[in-house]
HTML snippet that shows the backbone in 3Dmol.js (N, CA, C, O; Angstrom):
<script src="https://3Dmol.org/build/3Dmol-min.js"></script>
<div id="view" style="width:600px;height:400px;position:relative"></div>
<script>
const pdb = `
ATOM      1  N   UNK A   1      38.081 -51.812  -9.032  1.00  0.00           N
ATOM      2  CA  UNK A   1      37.382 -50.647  -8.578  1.00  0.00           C
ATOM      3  C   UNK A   1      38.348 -49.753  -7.822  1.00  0.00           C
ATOM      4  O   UNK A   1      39.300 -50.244  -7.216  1.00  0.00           O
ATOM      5  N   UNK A   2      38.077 -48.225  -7.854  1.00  0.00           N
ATOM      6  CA  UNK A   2      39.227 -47.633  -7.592  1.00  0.00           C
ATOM      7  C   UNK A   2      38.215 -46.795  -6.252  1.00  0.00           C
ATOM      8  O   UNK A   2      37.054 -46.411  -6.389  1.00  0.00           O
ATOM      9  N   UNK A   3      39.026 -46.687  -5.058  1.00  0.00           N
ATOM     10  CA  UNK A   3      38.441 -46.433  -3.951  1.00  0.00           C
ATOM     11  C   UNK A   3      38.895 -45.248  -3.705  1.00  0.00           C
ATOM     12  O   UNK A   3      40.061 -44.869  -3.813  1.00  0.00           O
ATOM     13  N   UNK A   4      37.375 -44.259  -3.153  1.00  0.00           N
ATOM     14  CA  UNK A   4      37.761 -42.759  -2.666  1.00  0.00           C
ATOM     15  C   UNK A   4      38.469 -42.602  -1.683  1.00  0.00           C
ATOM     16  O   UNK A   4      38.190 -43.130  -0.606  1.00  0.00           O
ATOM     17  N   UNK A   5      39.643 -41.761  -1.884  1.00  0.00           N
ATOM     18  CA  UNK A   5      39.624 -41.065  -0.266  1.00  0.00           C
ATOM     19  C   UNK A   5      39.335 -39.745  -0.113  1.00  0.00           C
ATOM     20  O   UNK A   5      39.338 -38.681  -0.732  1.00  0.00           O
ATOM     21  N   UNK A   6      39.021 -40.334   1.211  1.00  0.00           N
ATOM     22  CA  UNK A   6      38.343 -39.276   2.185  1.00  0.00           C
ATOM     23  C   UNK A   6      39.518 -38.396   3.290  1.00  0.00           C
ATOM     24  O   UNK A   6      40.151 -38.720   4.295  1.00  0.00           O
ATOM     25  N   UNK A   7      39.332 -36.687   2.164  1.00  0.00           N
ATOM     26  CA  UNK A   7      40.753 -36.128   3.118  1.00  0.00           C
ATOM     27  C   UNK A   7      39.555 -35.440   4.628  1.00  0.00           C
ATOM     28  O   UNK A   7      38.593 -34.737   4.321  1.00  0.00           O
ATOM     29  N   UNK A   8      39.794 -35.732   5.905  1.00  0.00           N
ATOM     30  CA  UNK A   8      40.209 -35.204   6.684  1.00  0.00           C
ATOM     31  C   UNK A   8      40.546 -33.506   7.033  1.00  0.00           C
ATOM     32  O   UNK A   8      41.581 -33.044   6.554  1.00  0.00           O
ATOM     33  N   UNK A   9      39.983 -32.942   7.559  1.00  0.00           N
ATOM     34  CA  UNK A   9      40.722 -31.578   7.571  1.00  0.00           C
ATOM     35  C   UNK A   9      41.047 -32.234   9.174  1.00  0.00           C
ATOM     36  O   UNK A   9      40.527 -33.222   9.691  1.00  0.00           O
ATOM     37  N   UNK A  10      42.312 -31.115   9.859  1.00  0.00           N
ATOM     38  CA  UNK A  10      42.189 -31.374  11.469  1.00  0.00           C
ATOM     39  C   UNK A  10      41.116 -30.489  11.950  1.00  0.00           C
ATOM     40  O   UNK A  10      40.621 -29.680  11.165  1.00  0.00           O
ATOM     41  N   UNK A  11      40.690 -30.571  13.230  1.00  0.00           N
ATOM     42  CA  UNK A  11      39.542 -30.038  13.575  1.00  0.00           C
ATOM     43  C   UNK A  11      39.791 -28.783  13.680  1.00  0.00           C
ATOM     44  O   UNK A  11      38.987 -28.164  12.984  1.00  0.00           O
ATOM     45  N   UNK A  12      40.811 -27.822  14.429  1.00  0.00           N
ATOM     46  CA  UNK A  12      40.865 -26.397  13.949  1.00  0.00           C
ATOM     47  C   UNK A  12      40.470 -26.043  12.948  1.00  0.00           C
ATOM     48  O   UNK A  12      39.457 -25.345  12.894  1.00  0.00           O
ATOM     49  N   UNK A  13      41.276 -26.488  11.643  1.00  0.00           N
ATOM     50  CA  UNK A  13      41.017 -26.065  10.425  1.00  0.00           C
ATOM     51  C   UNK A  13      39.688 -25.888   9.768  1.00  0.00           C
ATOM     52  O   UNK A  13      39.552 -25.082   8.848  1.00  0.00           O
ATOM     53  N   UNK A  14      38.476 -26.789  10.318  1.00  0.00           N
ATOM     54  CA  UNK A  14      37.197 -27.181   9.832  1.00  0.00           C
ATOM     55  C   UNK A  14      36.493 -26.091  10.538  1.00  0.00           C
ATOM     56  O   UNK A  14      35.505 -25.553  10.040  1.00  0.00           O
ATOM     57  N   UNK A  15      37.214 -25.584  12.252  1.00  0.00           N
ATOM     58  CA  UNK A  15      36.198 -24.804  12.571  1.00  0.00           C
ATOM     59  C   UNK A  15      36.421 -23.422  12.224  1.00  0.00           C
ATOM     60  O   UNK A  15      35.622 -22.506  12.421  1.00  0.00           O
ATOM     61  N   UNK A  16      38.238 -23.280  11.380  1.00  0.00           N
ATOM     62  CA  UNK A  16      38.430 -21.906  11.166  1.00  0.00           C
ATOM     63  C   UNK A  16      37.661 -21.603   9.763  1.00  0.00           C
ATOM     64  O   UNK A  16      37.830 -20.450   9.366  1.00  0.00           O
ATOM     65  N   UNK A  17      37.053 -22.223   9.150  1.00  0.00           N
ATOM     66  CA  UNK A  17      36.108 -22.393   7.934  1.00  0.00           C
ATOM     67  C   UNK A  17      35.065 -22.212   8.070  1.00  0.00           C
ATOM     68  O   UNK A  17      34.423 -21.260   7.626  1.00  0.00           O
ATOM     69  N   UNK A  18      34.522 -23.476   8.993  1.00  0.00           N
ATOM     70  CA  UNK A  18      32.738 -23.167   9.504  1.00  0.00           C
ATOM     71  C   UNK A  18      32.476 -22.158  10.158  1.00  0.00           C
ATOM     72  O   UNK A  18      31.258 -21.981  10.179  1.00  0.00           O
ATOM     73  N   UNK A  19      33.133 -21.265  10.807  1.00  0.00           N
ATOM     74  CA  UNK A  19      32.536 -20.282  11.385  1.00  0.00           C
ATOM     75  C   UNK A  19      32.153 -19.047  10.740  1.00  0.00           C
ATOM     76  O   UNK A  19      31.076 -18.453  10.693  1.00  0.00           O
ATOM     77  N   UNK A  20      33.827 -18.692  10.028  1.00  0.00           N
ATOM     78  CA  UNK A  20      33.220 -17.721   9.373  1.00  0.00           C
ATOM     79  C   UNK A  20      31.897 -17.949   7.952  1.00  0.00           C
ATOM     80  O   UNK A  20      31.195 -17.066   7.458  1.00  0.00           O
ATOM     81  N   UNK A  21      31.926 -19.055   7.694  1.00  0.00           N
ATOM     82  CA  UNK A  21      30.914 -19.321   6.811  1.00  0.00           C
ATOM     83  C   UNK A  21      29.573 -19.211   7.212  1.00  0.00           C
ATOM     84  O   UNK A  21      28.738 -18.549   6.594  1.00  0.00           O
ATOM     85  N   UNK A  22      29.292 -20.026   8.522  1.00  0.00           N
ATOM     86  CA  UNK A  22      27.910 -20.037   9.513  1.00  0.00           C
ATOM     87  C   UNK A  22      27.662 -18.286   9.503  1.00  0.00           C
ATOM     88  O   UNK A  22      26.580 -17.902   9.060  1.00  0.00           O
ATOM     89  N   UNK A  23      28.695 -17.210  10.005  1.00  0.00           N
ATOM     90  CA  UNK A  23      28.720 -15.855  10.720  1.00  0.00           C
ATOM     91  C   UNK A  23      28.252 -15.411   9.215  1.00  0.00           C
ATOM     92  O   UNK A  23      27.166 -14.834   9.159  1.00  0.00           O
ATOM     93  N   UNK A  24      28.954 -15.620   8.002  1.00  0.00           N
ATOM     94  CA  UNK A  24      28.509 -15.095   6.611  1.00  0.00           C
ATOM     95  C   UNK A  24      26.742 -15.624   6.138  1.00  0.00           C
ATOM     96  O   UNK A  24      25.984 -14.899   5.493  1.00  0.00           O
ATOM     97  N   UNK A  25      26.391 -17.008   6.638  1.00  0.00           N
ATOM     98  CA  UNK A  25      25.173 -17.393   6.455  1.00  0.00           C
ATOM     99  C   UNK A  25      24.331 -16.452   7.521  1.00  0.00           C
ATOM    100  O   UNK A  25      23.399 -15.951   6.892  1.00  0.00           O
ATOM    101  N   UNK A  26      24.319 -16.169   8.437  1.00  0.00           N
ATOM    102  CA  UNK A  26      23.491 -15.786   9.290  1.00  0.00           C
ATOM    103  C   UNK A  26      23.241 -14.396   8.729  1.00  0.00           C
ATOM    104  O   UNK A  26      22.148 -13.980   8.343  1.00  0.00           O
ATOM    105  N   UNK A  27      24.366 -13.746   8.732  1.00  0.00           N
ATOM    106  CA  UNK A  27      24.331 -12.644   8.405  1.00  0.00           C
ATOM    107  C   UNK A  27      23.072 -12.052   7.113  1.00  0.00           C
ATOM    108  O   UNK A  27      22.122 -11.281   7.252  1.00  0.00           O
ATOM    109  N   UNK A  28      23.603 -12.840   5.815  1.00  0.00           N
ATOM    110  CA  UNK A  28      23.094 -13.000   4.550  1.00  0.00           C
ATOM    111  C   UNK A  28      21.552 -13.668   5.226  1.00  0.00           C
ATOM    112  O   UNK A  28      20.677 -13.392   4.406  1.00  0.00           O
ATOM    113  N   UNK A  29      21.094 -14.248   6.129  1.00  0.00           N
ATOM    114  CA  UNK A  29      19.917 -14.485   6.715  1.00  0.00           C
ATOM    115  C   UNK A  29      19.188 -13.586   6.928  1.00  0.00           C
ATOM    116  O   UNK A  29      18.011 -13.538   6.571  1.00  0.00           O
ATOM    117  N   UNK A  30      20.048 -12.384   7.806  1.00  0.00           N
ATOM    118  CA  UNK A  30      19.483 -11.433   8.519  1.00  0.00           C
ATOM    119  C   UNK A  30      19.370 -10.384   7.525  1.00  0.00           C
ATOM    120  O   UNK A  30      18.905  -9.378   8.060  1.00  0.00           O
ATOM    121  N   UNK A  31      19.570 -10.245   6.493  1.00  0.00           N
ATOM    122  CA  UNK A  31      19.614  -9.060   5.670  1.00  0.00           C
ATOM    123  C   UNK A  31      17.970  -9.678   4.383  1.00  0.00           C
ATOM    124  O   UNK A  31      17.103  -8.895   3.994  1.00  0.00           O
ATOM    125  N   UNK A  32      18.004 -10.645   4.153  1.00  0.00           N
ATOM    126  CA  UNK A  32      17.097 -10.953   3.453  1.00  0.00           C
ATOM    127  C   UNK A  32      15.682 -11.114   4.296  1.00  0.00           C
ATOM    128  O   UNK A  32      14.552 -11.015   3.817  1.00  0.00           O
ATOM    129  N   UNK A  33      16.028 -11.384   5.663  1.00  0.00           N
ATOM    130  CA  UNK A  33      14.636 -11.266   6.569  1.00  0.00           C
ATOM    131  C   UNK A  33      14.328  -9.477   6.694  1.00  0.00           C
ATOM    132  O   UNK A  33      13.430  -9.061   5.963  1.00  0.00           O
ATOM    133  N   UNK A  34      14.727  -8.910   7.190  1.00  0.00           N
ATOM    134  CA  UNK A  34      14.744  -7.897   7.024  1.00  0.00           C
ATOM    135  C   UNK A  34      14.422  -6.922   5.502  1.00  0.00           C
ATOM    136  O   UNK A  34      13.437  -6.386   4.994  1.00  0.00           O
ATOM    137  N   UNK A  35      14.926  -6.975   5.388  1.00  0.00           N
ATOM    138  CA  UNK A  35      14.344  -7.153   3.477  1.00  0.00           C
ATOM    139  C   UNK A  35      12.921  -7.293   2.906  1.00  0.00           C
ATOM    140  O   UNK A  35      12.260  -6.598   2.135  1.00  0.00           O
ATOM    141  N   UNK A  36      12.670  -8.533   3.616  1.00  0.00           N
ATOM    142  CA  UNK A  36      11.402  -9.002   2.780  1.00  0.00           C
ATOM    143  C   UNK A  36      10.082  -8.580   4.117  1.00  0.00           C
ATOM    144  O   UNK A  36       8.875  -8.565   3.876  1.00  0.00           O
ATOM    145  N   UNK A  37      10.778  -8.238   5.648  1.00  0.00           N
ATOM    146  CA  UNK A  37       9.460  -7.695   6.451  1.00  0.00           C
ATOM    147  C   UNK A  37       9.414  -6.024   6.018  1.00  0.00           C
ATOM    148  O   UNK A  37       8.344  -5.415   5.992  1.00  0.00           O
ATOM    149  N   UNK A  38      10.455  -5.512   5.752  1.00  0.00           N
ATOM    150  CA  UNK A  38      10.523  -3.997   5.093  1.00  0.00           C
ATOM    151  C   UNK A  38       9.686  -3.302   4.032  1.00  0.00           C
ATOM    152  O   UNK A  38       9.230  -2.165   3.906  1.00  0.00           O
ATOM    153  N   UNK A  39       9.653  -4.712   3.131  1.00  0.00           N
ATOM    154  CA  UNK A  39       8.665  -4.839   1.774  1.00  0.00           C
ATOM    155  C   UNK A  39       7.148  -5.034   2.701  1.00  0.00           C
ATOM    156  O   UNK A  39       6.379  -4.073   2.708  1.00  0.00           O
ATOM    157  N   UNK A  40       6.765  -6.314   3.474  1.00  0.00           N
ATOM    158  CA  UNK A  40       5.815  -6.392   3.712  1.00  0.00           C
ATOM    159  C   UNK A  40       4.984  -5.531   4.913  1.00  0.00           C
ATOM    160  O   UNK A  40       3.795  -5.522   5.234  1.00  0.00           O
ATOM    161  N   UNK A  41       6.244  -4.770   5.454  1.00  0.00           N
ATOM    162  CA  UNK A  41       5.709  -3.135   6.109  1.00  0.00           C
ATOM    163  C   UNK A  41       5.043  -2.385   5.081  1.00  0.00           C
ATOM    164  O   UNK A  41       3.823  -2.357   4.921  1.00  0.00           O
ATOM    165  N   UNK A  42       5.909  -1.772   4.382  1.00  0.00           N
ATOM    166  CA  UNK A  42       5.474  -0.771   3.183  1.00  0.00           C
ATOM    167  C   UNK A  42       4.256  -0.876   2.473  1.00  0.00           C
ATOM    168  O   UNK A  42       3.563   0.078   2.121  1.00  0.00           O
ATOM    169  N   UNK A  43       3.887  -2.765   2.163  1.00  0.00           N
ATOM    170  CA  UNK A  43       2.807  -3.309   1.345  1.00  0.00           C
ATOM    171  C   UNK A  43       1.637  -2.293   2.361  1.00  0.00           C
ATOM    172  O   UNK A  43       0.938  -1.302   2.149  1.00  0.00           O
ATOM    173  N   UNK A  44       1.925  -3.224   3.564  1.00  0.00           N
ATOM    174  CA  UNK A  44       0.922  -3.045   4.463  1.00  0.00           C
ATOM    175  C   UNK A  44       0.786  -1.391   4.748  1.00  0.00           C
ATOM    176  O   UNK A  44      -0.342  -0.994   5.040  1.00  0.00           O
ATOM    177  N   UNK A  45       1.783  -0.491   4.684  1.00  0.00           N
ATOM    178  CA  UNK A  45       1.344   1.102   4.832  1.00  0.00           C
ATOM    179  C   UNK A  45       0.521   1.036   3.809  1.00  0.00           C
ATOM    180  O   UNK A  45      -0.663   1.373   3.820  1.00  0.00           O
ATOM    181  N   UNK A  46       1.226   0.533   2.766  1.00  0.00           N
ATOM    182  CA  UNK A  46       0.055   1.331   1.376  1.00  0.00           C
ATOM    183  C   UNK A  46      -1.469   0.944   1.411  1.00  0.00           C
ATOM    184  O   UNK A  46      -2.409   1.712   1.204  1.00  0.00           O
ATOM    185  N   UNK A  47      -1.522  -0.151   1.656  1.00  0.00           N
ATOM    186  CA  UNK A  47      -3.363  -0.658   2.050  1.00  0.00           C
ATOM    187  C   UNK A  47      -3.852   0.211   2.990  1.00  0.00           C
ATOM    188  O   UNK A  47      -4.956   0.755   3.011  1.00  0.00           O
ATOM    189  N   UNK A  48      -2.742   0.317   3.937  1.00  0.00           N
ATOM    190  CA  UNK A  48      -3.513   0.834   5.167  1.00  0.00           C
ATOM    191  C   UNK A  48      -4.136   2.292   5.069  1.00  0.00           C
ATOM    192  O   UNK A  48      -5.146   2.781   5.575  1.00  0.00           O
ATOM    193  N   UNK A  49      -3.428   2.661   4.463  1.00  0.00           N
ATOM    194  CA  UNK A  49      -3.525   4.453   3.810  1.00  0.00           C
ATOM    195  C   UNK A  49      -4.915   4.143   3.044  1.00  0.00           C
ATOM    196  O   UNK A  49      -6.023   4.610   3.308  1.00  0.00           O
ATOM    197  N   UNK A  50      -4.536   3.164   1.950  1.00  0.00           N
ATOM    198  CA  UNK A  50      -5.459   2.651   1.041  1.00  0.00           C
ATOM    199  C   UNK A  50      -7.106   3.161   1.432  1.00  0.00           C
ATOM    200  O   UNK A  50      -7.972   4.028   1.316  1.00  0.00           O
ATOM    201  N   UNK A  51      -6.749   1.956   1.937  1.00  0.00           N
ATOM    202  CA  UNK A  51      -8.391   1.880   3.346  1.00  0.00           C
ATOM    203  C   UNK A  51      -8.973   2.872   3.823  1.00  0.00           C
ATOM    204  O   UNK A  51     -10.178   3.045   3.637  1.00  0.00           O
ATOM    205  N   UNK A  52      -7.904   4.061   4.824  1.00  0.00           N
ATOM    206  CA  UNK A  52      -8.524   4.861   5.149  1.00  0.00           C
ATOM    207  C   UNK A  52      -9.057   5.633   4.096  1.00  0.00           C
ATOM    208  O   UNK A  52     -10.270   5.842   4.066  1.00  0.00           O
ATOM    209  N   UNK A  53      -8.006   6.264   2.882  1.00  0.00           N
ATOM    210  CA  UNK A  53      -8.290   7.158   2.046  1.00  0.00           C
ATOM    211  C   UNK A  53     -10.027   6.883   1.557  1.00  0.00           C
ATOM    212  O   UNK A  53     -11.018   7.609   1.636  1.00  0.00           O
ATOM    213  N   UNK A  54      -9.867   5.804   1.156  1.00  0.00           N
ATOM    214  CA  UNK A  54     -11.635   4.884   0.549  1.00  0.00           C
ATOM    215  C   UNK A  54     -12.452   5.571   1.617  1.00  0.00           C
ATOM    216  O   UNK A  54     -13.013   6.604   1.254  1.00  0.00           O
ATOM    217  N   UNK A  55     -12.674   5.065   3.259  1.00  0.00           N
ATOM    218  CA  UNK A  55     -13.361   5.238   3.931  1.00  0.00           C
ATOM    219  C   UNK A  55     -13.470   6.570   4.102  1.00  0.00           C
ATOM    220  O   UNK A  55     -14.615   6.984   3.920  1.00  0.00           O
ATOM    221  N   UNK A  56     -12.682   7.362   4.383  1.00  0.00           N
ATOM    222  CA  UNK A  56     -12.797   9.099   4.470  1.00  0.00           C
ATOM    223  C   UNK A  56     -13.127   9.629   3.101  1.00  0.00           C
ATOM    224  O   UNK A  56     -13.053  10.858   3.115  1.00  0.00           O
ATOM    225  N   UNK A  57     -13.477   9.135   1.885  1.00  0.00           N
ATOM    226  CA  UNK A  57     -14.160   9.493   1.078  1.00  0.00           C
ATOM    227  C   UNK A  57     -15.924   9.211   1.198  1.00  0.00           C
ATOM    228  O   UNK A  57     -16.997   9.802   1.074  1.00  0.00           O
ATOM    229  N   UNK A  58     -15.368   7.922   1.515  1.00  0.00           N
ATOM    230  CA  UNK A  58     -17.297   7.491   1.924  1.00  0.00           C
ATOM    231  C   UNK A  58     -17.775   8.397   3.211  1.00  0.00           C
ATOM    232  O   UNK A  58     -18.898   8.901   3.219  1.00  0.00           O
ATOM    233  N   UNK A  59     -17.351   8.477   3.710  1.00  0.00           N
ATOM    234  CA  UNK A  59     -17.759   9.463   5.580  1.00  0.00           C
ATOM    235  C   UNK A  59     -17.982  10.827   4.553  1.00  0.00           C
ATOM    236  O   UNK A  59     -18.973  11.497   4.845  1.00  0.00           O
ATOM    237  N   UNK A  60     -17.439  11.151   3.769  1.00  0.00           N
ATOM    238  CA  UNK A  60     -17.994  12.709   3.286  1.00  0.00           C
ATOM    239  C   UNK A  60     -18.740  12.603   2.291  1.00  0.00           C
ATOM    240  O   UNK A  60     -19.081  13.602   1.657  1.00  0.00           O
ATOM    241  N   UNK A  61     -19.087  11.514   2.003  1.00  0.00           N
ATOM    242  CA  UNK A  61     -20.292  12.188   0.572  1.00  0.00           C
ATOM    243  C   UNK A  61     -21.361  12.439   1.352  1.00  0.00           C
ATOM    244  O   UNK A  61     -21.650  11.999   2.465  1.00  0.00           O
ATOM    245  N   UNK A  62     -21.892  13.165   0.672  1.00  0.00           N
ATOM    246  CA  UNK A  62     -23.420  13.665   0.898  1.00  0.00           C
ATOM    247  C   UNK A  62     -24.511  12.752   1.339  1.00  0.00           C
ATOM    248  O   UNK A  62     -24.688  11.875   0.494  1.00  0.00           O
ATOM    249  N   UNK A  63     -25.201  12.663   2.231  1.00  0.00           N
ATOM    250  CA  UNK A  63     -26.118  11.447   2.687  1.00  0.00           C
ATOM    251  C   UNK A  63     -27.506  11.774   1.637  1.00  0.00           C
ATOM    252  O   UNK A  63     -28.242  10.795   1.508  1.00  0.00           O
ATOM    253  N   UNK A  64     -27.780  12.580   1.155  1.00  0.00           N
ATOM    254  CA  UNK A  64     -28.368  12.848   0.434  1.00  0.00           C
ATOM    255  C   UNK A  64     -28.527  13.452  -1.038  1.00  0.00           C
ATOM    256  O   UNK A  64     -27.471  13.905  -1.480  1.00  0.00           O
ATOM    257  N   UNK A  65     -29.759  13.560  -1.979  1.00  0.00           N
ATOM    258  CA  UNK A  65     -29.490  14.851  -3.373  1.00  0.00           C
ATOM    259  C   UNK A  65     -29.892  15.270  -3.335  1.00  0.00           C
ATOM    260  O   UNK A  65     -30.572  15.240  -4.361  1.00  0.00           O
ATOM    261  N   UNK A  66     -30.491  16.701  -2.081  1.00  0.00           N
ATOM    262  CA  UNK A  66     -30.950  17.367  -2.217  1.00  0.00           C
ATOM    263  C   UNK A  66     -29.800  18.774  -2.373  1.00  0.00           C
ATOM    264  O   UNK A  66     -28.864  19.123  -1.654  1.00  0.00           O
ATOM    265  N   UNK A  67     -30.320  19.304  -3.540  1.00  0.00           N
ATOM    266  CA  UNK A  67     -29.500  20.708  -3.822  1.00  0.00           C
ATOM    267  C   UNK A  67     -30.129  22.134  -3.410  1.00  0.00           C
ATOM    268  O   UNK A  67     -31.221  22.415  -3.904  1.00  0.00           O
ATOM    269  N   UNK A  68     -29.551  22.997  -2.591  1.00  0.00           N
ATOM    270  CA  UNK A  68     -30.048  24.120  -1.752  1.00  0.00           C
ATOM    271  C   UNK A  68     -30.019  25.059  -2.676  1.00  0.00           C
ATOM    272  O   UNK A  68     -29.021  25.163  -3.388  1.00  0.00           O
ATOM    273  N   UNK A  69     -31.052  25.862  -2.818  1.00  0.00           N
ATOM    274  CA  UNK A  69     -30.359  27.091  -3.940  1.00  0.00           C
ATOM    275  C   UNK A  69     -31.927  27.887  -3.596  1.00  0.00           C
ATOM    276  O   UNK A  69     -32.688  27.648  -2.659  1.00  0.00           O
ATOM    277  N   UNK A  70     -32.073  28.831  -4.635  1.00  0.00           N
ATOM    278  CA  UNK A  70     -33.074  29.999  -4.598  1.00  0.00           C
ATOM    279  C   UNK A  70     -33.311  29.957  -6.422  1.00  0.00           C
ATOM    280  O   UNK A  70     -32.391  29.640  -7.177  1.00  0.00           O
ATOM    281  N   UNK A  71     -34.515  30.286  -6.843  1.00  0.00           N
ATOM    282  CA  UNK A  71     -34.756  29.848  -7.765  1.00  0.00           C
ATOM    283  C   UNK A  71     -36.259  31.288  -8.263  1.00  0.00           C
ATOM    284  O   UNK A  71     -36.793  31.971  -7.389  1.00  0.00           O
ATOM    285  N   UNK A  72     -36.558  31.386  -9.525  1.00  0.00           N
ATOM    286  CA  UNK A  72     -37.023  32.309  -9.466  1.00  0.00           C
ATOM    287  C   UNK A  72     -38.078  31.937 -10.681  1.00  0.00           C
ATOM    288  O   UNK A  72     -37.635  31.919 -11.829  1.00  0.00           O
ATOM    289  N   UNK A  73     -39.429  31.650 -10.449  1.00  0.00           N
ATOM    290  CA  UNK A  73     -39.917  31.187 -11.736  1.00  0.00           C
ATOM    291  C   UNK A  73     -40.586  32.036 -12.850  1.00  0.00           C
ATOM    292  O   UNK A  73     -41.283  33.011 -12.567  1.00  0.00           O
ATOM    293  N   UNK A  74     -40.399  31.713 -13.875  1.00  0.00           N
ATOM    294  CA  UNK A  74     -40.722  32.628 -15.337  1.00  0.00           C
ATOM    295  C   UNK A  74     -41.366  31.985 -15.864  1.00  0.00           C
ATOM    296  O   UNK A  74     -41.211  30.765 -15.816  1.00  0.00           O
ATOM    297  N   UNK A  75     -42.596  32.720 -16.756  1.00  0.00           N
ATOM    298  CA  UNK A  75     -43.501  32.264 -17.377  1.00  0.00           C
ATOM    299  C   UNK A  75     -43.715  33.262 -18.731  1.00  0.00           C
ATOM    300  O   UNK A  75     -43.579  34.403 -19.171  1.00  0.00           O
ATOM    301  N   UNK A  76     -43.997  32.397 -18.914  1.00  0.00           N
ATOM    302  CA  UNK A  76     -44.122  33.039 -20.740  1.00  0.00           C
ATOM    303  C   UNK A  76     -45.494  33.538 -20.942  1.00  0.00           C
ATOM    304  O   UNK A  76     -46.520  32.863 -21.024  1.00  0.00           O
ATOM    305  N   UNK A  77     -45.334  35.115 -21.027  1.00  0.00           N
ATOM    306  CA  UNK A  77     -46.893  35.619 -20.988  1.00  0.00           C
ATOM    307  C   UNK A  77     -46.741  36.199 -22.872  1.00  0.00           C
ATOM    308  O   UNK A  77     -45.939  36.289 -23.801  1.00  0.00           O
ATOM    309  N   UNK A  78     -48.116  36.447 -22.497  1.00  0.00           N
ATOM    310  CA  UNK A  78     -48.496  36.990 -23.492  1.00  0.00           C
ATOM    311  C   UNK A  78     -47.906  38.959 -23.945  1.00  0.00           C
ATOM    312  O   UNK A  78     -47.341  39.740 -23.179  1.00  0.00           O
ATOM    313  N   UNK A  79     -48.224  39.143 -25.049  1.00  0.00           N
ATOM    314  CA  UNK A  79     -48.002  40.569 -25.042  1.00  0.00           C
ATOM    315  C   UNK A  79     -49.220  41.219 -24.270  1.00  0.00           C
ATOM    316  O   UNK A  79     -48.818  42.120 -23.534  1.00  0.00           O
ATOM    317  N   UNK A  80     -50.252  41.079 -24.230  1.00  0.00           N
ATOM    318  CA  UNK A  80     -51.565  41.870 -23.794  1.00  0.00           C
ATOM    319  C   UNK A  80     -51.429  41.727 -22.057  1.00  0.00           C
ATOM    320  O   UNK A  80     -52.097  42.507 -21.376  1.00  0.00           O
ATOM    321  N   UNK A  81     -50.661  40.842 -21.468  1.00  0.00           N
ATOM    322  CA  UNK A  81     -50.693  40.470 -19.695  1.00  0.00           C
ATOM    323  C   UNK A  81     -49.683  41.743 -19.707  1.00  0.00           C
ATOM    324  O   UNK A  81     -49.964  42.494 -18.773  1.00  0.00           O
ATOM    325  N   UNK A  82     -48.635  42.193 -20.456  1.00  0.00           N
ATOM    326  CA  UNK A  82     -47.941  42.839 -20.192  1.00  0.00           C
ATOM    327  C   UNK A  82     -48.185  44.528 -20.070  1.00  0.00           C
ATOM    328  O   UNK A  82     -47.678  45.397 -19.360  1.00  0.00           O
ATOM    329  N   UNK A  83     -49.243  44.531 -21.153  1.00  0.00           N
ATOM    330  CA  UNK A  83     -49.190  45.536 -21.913  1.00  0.00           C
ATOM    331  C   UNK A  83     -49.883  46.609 -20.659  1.00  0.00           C
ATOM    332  O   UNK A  83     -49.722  47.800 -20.924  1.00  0.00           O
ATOM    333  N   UNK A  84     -50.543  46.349 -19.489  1.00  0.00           N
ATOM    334  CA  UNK A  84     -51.448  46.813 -18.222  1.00  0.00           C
ATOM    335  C   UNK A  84     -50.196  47.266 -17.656  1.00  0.00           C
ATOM    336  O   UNK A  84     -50.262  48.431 -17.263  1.00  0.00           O
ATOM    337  N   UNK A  85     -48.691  46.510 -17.439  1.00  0.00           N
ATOM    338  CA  UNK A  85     -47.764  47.075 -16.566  1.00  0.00           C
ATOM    339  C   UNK A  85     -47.226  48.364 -17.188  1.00  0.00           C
ATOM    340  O   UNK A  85     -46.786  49.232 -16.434  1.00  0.00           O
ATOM    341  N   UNK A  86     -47.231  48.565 -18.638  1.00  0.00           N
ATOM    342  CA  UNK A  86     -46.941  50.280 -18.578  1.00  0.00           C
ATOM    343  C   UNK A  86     -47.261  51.263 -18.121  1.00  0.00           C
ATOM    344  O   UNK A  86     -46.685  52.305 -18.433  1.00  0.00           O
TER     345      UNK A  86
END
`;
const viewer = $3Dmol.createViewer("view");
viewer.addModel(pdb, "pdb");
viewer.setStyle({}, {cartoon: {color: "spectrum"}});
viewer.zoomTo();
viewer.render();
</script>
């Protein structure tokens, strides 16, 4: 059986690696959090608009069908009802 070895870095060397890697992870952390609350801002404007727009349509319809107007009624006479207005 042929046995691994295990290299060693010295400890400088491991932390001149891990750090900037950790500083590159965090980073790449902070850009995808940001990211995805940016998206779930925006979601949330658009509902929110959403919502109101719906509700300020309902607040203005008409509470009722009644239609206001002036109206003038006609009747279908005869020639002889007429014939007195000359």
């Amino acid at each position: 059986m042929s046995q691994v070895k295990v290299v060693q870095l010295p400890g400088w060397l491991a932390w001149l690696i891990a750090i900037p890697a950790l500083v590159v992870a965090a980073l790449f952390g902070f850009v995808v959090f940001v990211a995805v609350l940016g998206l779930a801002l925006l979601i949330a404007l658009y509902l929110g608009v959403r919502i109101w727009w719906l509700r300020r349509k309902i607040r203005r319809a008409p509470e009722s069908e009644v239609i206001e107007g002036e109206y003038v009624v006609v009747r279908k006479t005869h020639q002889s009802d007429t014939e007195h207005l000359r």
